[in-house]
LOZA-774147 format. One record per residue (C-alpha): residue in one letter; y, x, z. Coordinates in steps of 0.02 Angstrom, whole numbers, plus 50000, padded with zeros to 5 digits. Each point is the difference from the previous one (the first is absolute). Layout:
AYXZ
...
REM end
This chain:
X536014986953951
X500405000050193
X501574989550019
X500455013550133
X499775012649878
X500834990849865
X501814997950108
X499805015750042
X500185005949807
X501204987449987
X500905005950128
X499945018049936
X500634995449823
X501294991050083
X500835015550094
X499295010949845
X501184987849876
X501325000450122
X500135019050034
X500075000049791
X501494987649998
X500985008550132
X499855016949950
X500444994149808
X501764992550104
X500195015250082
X499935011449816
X501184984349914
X501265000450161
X501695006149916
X500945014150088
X498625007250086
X499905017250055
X498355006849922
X499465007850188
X500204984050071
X499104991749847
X498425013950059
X500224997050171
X499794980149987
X498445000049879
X499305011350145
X500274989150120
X499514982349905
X498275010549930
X499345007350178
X500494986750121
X499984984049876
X500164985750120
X501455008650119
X500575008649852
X500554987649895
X500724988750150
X501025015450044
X500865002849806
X500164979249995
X500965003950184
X500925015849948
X499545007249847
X501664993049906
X501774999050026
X500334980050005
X501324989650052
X500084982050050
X500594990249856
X501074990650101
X500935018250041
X500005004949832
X500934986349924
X501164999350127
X500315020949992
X500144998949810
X501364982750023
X500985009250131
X500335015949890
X500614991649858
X501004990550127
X500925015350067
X501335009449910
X499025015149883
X499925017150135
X500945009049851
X501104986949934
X501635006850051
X501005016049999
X499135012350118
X501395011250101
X500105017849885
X499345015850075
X499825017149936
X498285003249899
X498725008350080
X499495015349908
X498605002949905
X498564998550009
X500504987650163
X500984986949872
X498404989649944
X499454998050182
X501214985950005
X499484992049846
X498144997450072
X500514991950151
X501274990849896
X498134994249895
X499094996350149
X501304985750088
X501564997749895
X500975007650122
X501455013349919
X500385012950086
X501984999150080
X501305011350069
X500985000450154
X498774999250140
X499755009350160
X498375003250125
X499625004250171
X498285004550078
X499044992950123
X498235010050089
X499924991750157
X499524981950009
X501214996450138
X501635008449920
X499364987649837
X499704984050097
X501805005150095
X500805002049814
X499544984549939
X500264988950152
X501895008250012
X500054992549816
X499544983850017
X500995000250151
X501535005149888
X499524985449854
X501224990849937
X499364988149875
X497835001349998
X498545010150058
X498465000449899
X498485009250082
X498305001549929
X498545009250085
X498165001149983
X499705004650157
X500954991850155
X499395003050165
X500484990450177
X500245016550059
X502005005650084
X500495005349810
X499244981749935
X501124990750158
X501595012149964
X499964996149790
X499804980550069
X501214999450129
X501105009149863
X499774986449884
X500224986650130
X501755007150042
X500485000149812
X499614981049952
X501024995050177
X501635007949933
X499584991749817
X499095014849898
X498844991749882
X498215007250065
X498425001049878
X498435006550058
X498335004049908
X498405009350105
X498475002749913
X498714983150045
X498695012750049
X500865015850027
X501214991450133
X498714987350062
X500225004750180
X501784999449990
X500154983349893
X498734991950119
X501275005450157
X501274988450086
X501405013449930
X499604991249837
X500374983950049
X501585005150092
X500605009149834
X499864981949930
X500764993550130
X501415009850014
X500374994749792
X499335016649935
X498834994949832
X498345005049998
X498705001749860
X498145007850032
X499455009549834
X498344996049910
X499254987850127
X498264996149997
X499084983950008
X498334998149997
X499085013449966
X498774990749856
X501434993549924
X500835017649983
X498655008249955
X500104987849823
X502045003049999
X500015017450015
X499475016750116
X500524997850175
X500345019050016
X501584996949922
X501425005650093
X501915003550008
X499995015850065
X501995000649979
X501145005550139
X502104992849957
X501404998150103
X501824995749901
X501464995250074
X501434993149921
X499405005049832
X500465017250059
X498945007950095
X498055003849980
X498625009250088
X498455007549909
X498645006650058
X498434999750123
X500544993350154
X499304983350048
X500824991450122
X498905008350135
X500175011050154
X499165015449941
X498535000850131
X499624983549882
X498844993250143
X498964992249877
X499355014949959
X500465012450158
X498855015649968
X500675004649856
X501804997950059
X501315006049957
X500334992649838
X501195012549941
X501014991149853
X501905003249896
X501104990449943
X501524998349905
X501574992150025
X500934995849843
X501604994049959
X500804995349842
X499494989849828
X498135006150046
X499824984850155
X500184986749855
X498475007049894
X498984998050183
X500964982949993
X499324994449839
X498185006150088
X500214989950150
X500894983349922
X498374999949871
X498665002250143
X501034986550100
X500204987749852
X498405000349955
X499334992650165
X501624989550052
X501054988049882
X501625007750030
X501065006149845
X500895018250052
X500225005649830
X502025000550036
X499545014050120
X499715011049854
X501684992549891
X501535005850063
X501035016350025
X499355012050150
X500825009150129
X500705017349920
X499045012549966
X500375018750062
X500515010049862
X499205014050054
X498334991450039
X498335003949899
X498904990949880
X498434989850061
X498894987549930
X498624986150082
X498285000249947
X499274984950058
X498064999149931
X498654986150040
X498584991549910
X501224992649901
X500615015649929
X499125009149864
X498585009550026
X500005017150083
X501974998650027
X500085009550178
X498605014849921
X501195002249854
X501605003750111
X499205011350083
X499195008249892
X501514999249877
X500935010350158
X498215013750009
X500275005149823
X502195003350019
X499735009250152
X500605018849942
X500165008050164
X499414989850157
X499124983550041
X499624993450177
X499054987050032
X499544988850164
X498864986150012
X498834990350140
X498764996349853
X499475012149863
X498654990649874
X500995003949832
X499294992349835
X499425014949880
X501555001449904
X501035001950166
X498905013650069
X500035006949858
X502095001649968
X499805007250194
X498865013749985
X500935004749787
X501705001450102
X499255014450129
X499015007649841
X501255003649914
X501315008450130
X500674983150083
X500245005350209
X498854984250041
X499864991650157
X499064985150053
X500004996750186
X498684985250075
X499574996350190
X498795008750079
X499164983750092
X500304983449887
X499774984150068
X498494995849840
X498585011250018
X499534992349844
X501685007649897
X499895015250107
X498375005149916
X500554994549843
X501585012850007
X499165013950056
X498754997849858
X501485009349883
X500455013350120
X498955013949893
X500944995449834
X501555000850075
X499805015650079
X499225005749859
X501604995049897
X501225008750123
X500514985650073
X500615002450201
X499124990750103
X500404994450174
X499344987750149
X501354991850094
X499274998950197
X501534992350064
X499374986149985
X499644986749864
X501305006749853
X500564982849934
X501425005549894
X499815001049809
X501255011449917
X500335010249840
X500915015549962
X500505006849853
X500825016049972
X501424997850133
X500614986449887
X499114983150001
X499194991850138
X498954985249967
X499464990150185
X499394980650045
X498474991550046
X498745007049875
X498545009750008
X498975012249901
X498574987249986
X499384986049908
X500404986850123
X501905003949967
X499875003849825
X498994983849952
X500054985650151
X501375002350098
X501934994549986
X500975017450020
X501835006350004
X500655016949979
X501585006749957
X500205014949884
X501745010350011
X500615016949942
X501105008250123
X499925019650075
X500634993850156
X498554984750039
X498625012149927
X500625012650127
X500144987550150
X498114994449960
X499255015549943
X500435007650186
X499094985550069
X498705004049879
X499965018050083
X499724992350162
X498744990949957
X499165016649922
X500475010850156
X499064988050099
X498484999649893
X498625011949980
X499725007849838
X498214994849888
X499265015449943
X498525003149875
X499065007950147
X500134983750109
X499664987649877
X498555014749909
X499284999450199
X499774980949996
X497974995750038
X499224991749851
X500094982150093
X501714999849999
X500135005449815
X498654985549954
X501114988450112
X501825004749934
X499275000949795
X498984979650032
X501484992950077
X501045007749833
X498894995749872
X500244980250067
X501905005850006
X500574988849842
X498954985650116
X501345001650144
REM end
């Protein structure tokens, strides 16, 4: 036989036996969502070579052992999230009670009494808010973002900070390694440190070879925390970013919300922010979390933190949401920049609007991934279909992700309705039950719908074939994402 011929065979048996072995680890993989197990055996079969580097790349959810041992050490380090007496509150009433009870699942975080919100719409008035705060510490400022820009809202939260350590406020600060790069590369970086304000970058990357054995480098903490004095907390979508975000001006502005909270809620974000922080510095905080806090208003509502990561169970963020789809009696709202639900998610979406819910779901008109545009659009028909209302925000890129629920709960923070939040990322969100809050964000919601134009069947029944191919590919590699 030719030799040529010969290593060629070889060579085909070789991909042939690989392609076998991969695909066999993509059936065995635990906790996989069937779509995605479909849309990976597509991929590995018809482009074998790129195919199977791109599942060894991304197909799984893996951390860095390293990370892993040190997450799973730091928890059992820190006082249990429901190992004390949460403040009382009133009930919710049924069917709203349980709600509490899966985010309670999810994080460990109980639900507690006495606290009080404000809202935030405009970037500015937020990045104002929280620099007044820190301004006001007493005792320490922890800040976390995923995104930090050297932009005027990046210098203002610095300069902030800067002031705070000089008058003796104990200063941690955590930016995303990636997310923040710009910022953490800047000389504002090195003046936080040298100004005594502590700095940790989360998730940094070495080389990339050497990753790519620990663990995916898509990894990220998407979280966005800011507590102060174990009293106050924000929530929500802002980075700490102007919103014509210049590293991305055409699709500016980012229009986010956020939440100001005070009361025994800022020490669940606390217990968020001291395990991200001890996990990449050797400083003990735990006593942060021991201790009495600050009163709580008696006349303040119940919330509850639900923190979710790789490092939480499977499918934690799809089942909050979802859990909050099926209670809805009267009205649901929805906003989010990125709509690429898992089955069961669309699924809870498009059952609430069949069956009489007054469903919302509000995205942005132009999004800043072409890629998860297509993808979205892809479910317009069902949703219609379902009754859902559909609008396109064109005021820009709609950043904020909220939830309301029947004028009474409001669940906000930094996660989306895809699978990059629901299985990669580090999130926070906040979930509370109070007619007041659900008022105060489901008039921004209104906004957001009176500056939005309004999906019909006709539009999306008058897209051109193309763009129906286009939007249904990019879906149907939508568990790939």
């Amino acid at each position: 036989m030719d030799t040529h011929v010969f290593t060629d065979h070889a060579m085909l048996w070789l991909i042939v036996t690989a392609q076998v072995l991969l695909i066999a680890r993509v059936l065995l993989r635990p906790y996989r969502d069937p779509s995605s197990r479909v849309a990976w055996i597509v991929v590995v079969t018809l482009a074998p070579v790129l195919g199977m580097i791109g599942y060894l790349l991304f197909g799984e959810v893996r951390l860095a052992n390293r990370q892993v041992q040190r997450l799973r050490a730091v928890l059992r380090q820190l006082p249990r999230p429901d190992g004390h007496r949460p403040v009382p509150f009133t009930p919710p009433p049924e069917p709203y009670a349980p709600l509490f009870e899966v985010g309670h699942s999810i994080s460990g975080f109980l639900p507690e009494g006495g606290n009080r919100a404000r809202l935030y719409t405009d970037s500015a008035q937020t990045i104002n808010a929280m620099v007044a705060d820190i301004d006001a510490a007493q005792a320490h400022v922890h800040v976390y973002f995923y995104i930090w820009l050297d932009d005027k809202s990046g210098r203002r939260m610095a300069d902030a900070l800067v002031r705070a350590a000089a008058r003796g406020v104990t200063c941690r600060v955590m930016a995303d390694a990636l997310g923040s790069r710009e910022f953490v590369r800047s000389p504002h970086w090195t003046a936080l440190r040298r100004a005594g304000v502590k700095l940790a970058e989360a998730l940094p990357r070495g080389w990339p070879l050497v990753e790519l054995v620990n663990g995916r480098l898509d990894v990220r903490n998407h979280r966005k925390l800011v507590i102060v004095d174990n009293h106050i907390t924000y929530c929500g979508s802002q980075n700490c970013a102007d919103a014509d975000f210049h590293v991305k001006p055409r699709f500016a502005p980012w229009v986010d919300a956020t939440l100001r909270l005070t009361g025994p809620v800022a020490r669940q974000n606390q217990h968020l922010f001291i395990s991200d922080w001890m996990t990449h510095e050797d400083e003990d905080l735990a006593a942060l979390l021991e201790g009495p806090l600050p009163a709580p208003d008696p006349d303040g509502f119940p919330a509850q933190v639900i923190g979710t990561g790789p490092n939480v169970r499977f499918s934690a963020m799809p089942e909050m949401f979802t859990s909050l789809m099926f209670t809805a009696r009267r009205e649901l709202v929805i906003t989010t920049p990125y709509y690429v639900p898992n089955g069961a998610l669309h699924g809870a979406l498009c059952a609430a609007a069949n069956r009489g819910v007054d469903t919302t779901l509000i995205v942005p008109a132009r999004n800043d991934s072409r890629v998860v545009s297509a993808a979205s659009r892809s479910y317009y028909r069902s949703l219609l279909a379902a009754g859902v209302k559909l609008y396109e925000f064109e005021g820009g890129l709609l950043h904020a992700k909220t939830l309301t629920l029947d004028g009474l709960f409001t669940l906000m923070g930094s996660a989306n309705l895809d699978r990059r939040s629901f299985d990669l990322n580090y999130e926070n969100s906040i979930l509370l039950c109070d007619t007041a809050t659900t008022r105060a964000v489901r008039e921004a919601q209104q906004g957001y719908i009176a500056g939005s134009r309004r999906v019909t069947p006709a539009m999306v029944g008058g897209w051109p074939v193309w763009r129906r191919l286009w939007h249904n590919t990019i879906a149907m590699f939508g568990p790939v994402l």
